[in-house]
N, C-alpha and C positions, 0 to 999 in steps of 0.2 A: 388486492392480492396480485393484479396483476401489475403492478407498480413493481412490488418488493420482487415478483419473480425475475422481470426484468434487472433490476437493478442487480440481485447476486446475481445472471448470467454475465453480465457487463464486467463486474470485478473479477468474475470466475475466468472469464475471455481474454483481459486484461492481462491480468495476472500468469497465465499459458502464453502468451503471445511475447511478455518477456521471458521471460523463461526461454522460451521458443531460441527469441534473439540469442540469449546466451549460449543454449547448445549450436545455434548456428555458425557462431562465432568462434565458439571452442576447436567442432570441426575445420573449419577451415581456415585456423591459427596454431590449430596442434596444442591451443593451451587458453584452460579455463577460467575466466575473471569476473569476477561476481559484481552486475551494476546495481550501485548500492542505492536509495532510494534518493537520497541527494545529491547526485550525481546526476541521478533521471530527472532529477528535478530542477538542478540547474543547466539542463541540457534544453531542455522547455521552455525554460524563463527561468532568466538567473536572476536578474533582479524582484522575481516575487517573491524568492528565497531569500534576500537579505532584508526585504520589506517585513518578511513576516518574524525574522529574528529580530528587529528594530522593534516590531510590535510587541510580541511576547515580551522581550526586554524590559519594553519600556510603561509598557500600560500593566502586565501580572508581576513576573518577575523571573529573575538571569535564571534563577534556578532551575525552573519548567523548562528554559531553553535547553541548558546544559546537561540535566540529570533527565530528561524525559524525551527530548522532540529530536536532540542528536543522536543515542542510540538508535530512536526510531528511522533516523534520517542514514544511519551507517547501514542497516538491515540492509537484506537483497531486496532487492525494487520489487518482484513476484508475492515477496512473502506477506508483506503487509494488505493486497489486495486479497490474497488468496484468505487469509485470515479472516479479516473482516467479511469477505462473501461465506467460509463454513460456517464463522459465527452465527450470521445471521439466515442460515438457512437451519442450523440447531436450534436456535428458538423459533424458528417458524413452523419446526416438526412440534418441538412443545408445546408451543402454542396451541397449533392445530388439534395435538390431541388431548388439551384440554376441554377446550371449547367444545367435543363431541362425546365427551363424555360428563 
């Protein structure tokens, strides 16, 4: 448990800290741009970014790339962590109150 709590604080922290960047950015440019997740991602390491489209491509298929992992990669950089840390803190409430009852 204490695994899982850390880890949605990690995403949950993540995910504010961009976020963060962006209104700091807004402030002090007078105007707001949303960093999209692959953007953040090839700001990191651009070449993991074209290893992993080479891979999906080429071992599942173009379409998972295309129809699935580039909207995901156009999103705001914040929103996908934020997601994944409520998701996984709504089934951990479920969870939880199954198992005591």
């Amino acid at each position: 448990m204490a695994v899982i709590s850390w880890f949605i604080s990690t995403l949950f922290i993540f995910s504010l800290s961009i976020w963060g960047y962006e209104a700091y950015t807004a402030i002090t440019s007078e105007t707001y741009r949303i960093i999209s997740m692959g953007e953040l991602w090839s700001k990191i390491d651009g070449n993991s970014l074209v290893g992993f489209q080479s891979i999906i491509e080429k071992h599942l298929t173009p379409w998972i790339w295309w129809n699935i992992i580039v909207p995901l990669l156009k999103s705001p950089s914040w929103a996908i962590p934020l997601t994944v840390s409520l998701l996984i803190l709504i089934l951990r409430v479920i969870f939880r109150k199954k198992n005591n009852h």
